[in-house]
C-alpha positions in Angstrom: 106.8 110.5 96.4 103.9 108.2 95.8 101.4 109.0 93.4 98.6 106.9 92.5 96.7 107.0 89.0 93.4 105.7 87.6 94.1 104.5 84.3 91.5 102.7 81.9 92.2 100.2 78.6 94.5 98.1 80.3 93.2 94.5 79.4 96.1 92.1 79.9 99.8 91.4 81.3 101.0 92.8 78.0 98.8 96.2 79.0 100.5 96.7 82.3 104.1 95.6 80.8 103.8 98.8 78.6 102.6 101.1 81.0 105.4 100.7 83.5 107.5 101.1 80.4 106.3 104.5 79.8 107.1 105.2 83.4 110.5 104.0 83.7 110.7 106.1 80.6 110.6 109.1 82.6 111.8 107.5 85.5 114.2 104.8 85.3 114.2 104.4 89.3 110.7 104.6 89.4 108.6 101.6 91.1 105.5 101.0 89.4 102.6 98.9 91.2 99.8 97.8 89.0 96.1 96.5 89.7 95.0 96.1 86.4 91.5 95.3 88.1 90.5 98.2 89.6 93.2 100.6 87.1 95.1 101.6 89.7 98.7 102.3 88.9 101.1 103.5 92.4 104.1 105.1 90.9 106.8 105.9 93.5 108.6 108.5 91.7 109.8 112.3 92.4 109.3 113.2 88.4 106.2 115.7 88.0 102.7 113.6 88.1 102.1 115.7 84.8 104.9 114.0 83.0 104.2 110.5 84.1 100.5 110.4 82.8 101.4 111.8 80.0 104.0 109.2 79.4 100.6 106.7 80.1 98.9 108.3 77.6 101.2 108.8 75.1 100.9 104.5 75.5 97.4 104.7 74.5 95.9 104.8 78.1 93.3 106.8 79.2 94.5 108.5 82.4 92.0 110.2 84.9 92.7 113.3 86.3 
């Protein structure tokens, strides 16, 4: 399932290196496609959306809703 979230704070390569960290956290299999330019993060992953951005947030990343 592809889910697609708006997150804000992420600045550099290092930025997006740790949020698809927090993903593959939850979801080792996930595939994580970032655009750090417009804070779009595509997360193709059957975990719960709920657990994902929380995993983002936890990161330090404001995650819209």
């Amino acid at each position: 399932m592809n889910q697609t979230f708006t997150v804000s704070g992420m600045t550099c390569g290092h930025c997006e290196m740790a949020v698809a960290r927090a993903v593959k956290q939850v979801d080792p299999q996930a595939e994580v496609k970032i655009d750090r330019s417009s804070g779009k993060v595509e997360v193709a992953s059957e975990q719960a959306r709920e657990l994902l951005a929380k995993a983002i947030a936890d990161e330090g990343y404001a995650v819209a809703a």
